[in-house]
N, C-alpha and C positions, 0 to 999 in steps of 0.2 A: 420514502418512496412507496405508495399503497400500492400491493400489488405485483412491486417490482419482483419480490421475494418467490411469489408464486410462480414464476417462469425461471427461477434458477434449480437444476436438478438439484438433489437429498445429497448426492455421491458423492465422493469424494475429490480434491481436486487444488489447484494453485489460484490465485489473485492477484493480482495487482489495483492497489489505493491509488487513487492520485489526486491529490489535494492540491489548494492556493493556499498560500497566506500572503494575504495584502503588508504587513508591515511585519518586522524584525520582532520578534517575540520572545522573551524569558521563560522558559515552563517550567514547575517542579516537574518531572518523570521518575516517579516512582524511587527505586533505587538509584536510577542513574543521576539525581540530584536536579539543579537548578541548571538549568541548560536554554541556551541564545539561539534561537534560530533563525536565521536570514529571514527578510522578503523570497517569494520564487516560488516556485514549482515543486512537489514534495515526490516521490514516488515510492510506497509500499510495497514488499512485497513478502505473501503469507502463503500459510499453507492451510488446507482443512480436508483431518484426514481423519478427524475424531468422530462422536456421534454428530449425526446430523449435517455434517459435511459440508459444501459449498453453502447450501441453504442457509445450514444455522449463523455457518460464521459472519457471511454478508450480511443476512439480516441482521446481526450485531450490530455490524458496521455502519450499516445506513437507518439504522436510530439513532435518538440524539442520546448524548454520553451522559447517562446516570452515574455507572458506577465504574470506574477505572478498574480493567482487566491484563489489560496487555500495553505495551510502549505504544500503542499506535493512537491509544482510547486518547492520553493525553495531549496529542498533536491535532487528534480528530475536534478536540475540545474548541478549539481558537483555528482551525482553515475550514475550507471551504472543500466537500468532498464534492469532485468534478466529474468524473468518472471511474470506473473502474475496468479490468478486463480479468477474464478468467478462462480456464482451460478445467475438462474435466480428465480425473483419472489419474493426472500427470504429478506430481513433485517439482516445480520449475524457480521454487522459490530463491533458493542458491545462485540458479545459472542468470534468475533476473535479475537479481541485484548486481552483481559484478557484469552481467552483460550491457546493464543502462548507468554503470558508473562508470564502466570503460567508455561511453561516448563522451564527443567535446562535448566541456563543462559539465557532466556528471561531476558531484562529488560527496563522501560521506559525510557530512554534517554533524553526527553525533555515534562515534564509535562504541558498537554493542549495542543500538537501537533494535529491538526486533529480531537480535542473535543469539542471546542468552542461552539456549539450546540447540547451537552448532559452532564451528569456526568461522562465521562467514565473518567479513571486519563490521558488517552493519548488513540490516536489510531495508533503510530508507537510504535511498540517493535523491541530489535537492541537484534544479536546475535554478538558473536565475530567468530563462526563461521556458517559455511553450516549447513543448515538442511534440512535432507533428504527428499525429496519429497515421500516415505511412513510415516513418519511421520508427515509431516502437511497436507496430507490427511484426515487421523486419528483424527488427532488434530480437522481441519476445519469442518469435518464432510462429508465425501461420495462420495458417485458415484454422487449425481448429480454437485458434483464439475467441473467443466472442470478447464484444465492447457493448458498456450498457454507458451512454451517458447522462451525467447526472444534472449537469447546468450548461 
């Protein structure tokens, strides 16, 4: 997305991924091996709190995957990133994941996804289907949410 990068502040701050995959997929995932992931709805959620912050880490995200860095790179590899949301300042990566896996049909798909440095059980939850963008509003928490869509 040209351009997109340049309207997200430098600072620090949480995301949310949300990606498609059209059909049931096998991935290597780095350590975590050869792993099956449903058709549905994917939902990431990160933190970027290092250099370069919100900016850097999305603009990661929303290039196409040369080189595998994190569990998200190889999911991002084979779906379809749709949108995203983000909050500046804030840490919300914990509270979003167990917030959009506690909805109907949330669920963890591959345990220690995107956790590896916390307790959380996972930080991707998969729906089989769409969820309404007033509901993970709601869910994520607010106005100072922004939403950038991607398709």
């Amino acid at each position: 997305m040209p351009g997109l990068s340049k309207r997200i502040c430098p600072g620090p701050g949480s995301y949310l991924l949300v990606l498609y995959l059209r059909r049931r997929t096998t991935i290597q995932v780095g350590q975590l091996g050869s792993c099956s992931f449903p058709r549905g709805w994917y939902f990431y959620a990160g933190s970027a709190f290092g250099p370069g912050g919100l900016k850097a880490r999305l603009s990661h995200h929303l290039k196409p995957v040369n080189r595998y860095h994190w569990h998200i790179d190889y999911l991002r590899s084979c779906a379809e990133l749709r949108m995203l949301w983000y909050v500046q300042a804030v840490n919300n990566e914990h509270h979003w994941s167990a917030a959009l896996h506690n909805l109907p049909g949330g669920s963890y798909p591959l345990p220690g996804f995107g956790s590896s440095d916390c307790r959380c059980p996972s930080h991707l939850v998969h729906f089989s289907s769409r969820q309404s963008q007033r509901l993970l509003r709601t869910t994520l928490g607010g106005e100072q949410l922004k939403l950038v869509l991607l398709k």
